[in-house]
Steps between C-alpha positions, in 0.01 A plus 500: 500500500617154367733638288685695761514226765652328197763748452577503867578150502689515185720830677541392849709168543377187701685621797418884534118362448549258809638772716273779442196287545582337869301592764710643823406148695635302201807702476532440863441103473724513170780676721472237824537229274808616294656607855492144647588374182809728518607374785460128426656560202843638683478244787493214211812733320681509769447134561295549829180271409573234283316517157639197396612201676818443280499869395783742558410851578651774305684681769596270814599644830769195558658203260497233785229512761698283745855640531593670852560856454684557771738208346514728136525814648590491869362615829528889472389495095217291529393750806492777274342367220211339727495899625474633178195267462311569782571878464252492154243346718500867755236631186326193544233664690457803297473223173231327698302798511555611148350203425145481707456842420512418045318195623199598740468847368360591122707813354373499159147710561475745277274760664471598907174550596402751720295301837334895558422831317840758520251803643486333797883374568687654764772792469823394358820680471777388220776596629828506206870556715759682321828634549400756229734458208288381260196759506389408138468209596298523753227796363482222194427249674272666798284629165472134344404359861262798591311386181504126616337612798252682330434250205416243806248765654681592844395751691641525818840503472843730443884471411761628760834510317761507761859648373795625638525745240197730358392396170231738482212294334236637292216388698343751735225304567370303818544218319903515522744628791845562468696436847875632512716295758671769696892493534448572845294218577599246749341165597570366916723284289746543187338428207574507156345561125082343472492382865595897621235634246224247576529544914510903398141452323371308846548822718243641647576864350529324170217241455176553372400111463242340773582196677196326314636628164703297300889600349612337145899516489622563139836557372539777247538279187168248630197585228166351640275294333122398509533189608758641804257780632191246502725285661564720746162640552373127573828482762374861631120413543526172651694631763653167651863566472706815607769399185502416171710463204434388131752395183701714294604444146787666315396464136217770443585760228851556338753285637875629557694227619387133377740303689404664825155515422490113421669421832245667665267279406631327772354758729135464366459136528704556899149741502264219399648232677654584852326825541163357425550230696593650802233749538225342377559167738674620794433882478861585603827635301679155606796613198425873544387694222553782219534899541196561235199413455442492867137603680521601816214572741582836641492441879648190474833648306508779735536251803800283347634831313825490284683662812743215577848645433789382251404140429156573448650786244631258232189306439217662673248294322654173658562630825157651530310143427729363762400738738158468457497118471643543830191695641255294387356676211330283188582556133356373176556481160345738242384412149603678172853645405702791498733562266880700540838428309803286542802723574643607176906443485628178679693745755142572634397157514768364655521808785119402547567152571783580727310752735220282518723206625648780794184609593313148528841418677474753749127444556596123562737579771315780642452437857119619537374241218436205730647195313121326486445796246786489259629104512374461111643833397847467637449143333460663177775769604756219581386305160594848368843541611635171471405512125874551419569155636178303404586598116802290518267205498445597121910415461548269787186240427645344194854491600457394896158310476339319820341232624106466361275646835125491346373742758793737444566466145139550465473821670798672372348444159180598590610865646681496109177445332291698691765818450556392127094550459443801698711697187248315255232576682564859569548572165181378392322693783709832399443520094171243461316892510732620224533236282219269568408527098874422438558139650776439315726830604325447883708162456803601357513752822459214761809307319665854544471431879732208520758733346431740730583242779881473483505894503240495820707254680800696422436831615280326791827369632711811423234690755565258742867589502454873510234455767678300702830672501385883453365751720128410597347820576542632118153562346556487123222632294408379188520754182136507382566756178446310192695750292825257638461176276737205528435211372 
């Protein structure tokens, strides 16, 4: 026994030691301390808070703090650079939240613990939506989550695949239903793609879900884990909330594209953060939410329905929170992951991006969302589409500097931080599972993140021109067959 603990130490460097023996509430404590750090660190950079008295920070917003700008640059120029300024602050509030939520919340536990037995949760339905042009992919990964399901001991529940063409799965079973979307079939109002299929699965002649049963929303790539389906039984059983969502990570199993999968990242820690926060303190979708990994209670979902004509078409998800923020219903987060893919080619990625900026657009300036329920998301939406002009400050700052403002200077380079750490962050949370015996290669993939950042910024802005100037009732759907590889 000695002489193997020996060997282990002599095999496993100082640093791969450290990491595999933390505990998740040390993790946790490690991770709030290195994020406040962080952001001291890049306030004192940017020469925000003085470290120093006579020091001189490595990159300084302005050479003389007392000229008059409006002197230098005149009235109009000094406008628009002030503009430009207070334009980064519109994701101020979204930062804010990204912030509590890594701060109040601990998303290093390793295990979900089930609060009851599974033979006595209630009935749930996972429901997968697909156009129907990837059937392999869905009958492999309906097999891999139908053994999830049974690995975690459920018993009362089914999969409803809901296509618009027949992909004739294997499964006979009562365990799995396969629902074809007629071409016939027409909502009270036009809809298009998921929201027509998910309002066809709420008709009467078509449902076979109780209003005390419980609906899990899947797309067709989404694998389940065990941590997701406890998480969700504990959401299920306690029965507080009518909604709930949980986090997604885009690094399980063989990865196809690195640079979209590392901007993702982004997207996990937006999951820990902002999501978290906002369901588990005020219990409502105050930025909106995701498409999948969504519970739904079934009653509930039937009463707001997905029946809300062209702008609720482009992103359902969104415009469904809204809708039911705006009728009073509660939501609340739910522990464990999920895990899908990050669109393959850079085409994809970037036709992602710009149909979720038309469809959050058009769910912003819907006139049934009351403005009370989506002030912080057309905050984010605006932070959105003046990116294009807020990324000049990268080239303006040096050459056109301004006055020193603490309070303003200080913010702006706190919403920096905070987005600069959400990439290292959601790295960590995305391939600590795969290579948490391989510190050194789970590090080398967090630097790969800050590469990934020019590219994320870059195609974040080109979707904000094609959204913005092209047709917003185009629902572009995201190839899904892994056979297509570009790198």
């Amino acid at each position: 026994m000695f002489t193997e603990r020996i060997g282990f130490f002599l095999n496993c460097s100082i640093l791969e030691h450290f990491i595999m023996t933390l505990s998740p509430n040390l993790k946790y404590a490690t991770h709030i301390i290195f994020f406040i750090s962080w952001i001291l660190f890049v306030e004192i950079l940017y020469g925000v808070i003085p470290f120093l008295d006579n020091a001189k920070s490595a990159v300084a917003f302005s050479i003389d703090e007392s000229f008059s700008p409006i002197e230098r640059y005149g009235v109009v120029n000094t406008f628009l650079l002030y503009l430009l300024r207070f334009l980064s602050l519109l994701v101020l509030p979204q930062c804010i939240c990204n912030s509590l939520g890594l701060i109040l919340f601990n998303s290093f536990k390793d295990r979900i613990k089930l609060k009851t037995t599974p033979l006595l949760a209630p009935f749930i339905c996972f429901r997968v939506v697909t156009k129907g042009d990837y059937p392999d992919l869905v009958k492999v990964n309906l097999e891999k989550n139908l053994q999830m399901c049974y690995e975690a001991g459920l018993e009362s529940f089914i999969f409803e695949v809901v296509t618009d063409k027949a992909i004739h799965l294997p499964h006979c079973s009562n365990r799995v239903r396969e629902i074809v979307v007629p071409h016939a079939y027409k909502c009270v109002l036009l809809l298009v793609v998921w929201s027509r299929a998910l309002q066809y699965c709420l008709e009467d002649e078509v449902n076979i879900v109780r209003d005390e049963d419980w609906i899990v929303h899947l797309d067709e790539e989404t694998l389940l884990s065990i941590n997701s389906l406890n998480g969700i039984l504990n959401f299920c059983e306690d029965g507080r909330h009518q909604f709930g969502q949980g986090v997604i990570t885009y690094a399980q199993g063989d990865i196809v594209n690195w640079i979209t999968t590392l901007s993702d990242s982004f997207r996990v820690a937006d999951d820990m953060g902002k999501l978290r926060f906002q369901f588990k303190v005020f219990h409502k979708p105050l930025f909106g939410w995701k498409g999948s990994f969504v519970v739904t209670n079934a009653g509930a979902e039937k009463k707001v329905s997905f029946d809300h004509g062209p702008e609720g078409s482009i992103a359902e998800d969104c415009f469904f929170s809204m809708v039911a923020f705006r009728d009073g219903y509660s939501f609340d987060f739910i522990e464990g992951e999920m895990h899908e893919k990050s669109p393959f080619t850079f085409w994809d990625f970037l036709q992602q991006r710009r149909r979720w900026l038309q469809g959050i657009y058009l769910t912003v300036h819907s006139k049934f969302i009351p403005l009370r329920c989506k002030i912080l998301l057309a905050s984010s939406l605006y932070a959105w589409v003046t990116m294009p002009l807020t990324t000049l400050q990268i080239f303006l700052s040096p050459f056109c500097p301004l006055p020193r403002s603490f309070l303003l200077d200080f913010l702006v380079v706190f919403v920096g931080a905070v987005n600069l750490y959400m990439y290292i962050f959601g790295v960590i949370k995305s391939f600590s599972h795969k290579y948490r015996n391989d510190p050194w290669k789970l590090l080398i993939y967090t630097l790969g993140a800050f590469v990934a950042i020019p590219f994320n910024v870059w195609i974040e802005n080109v979707a904000v021109i094609m959204g913005m100037c092209s047709h917003k009732f185009e629902f572009y759907v995201v190839n899904k067959d892994t056979r297509v590889i570009i790198v």
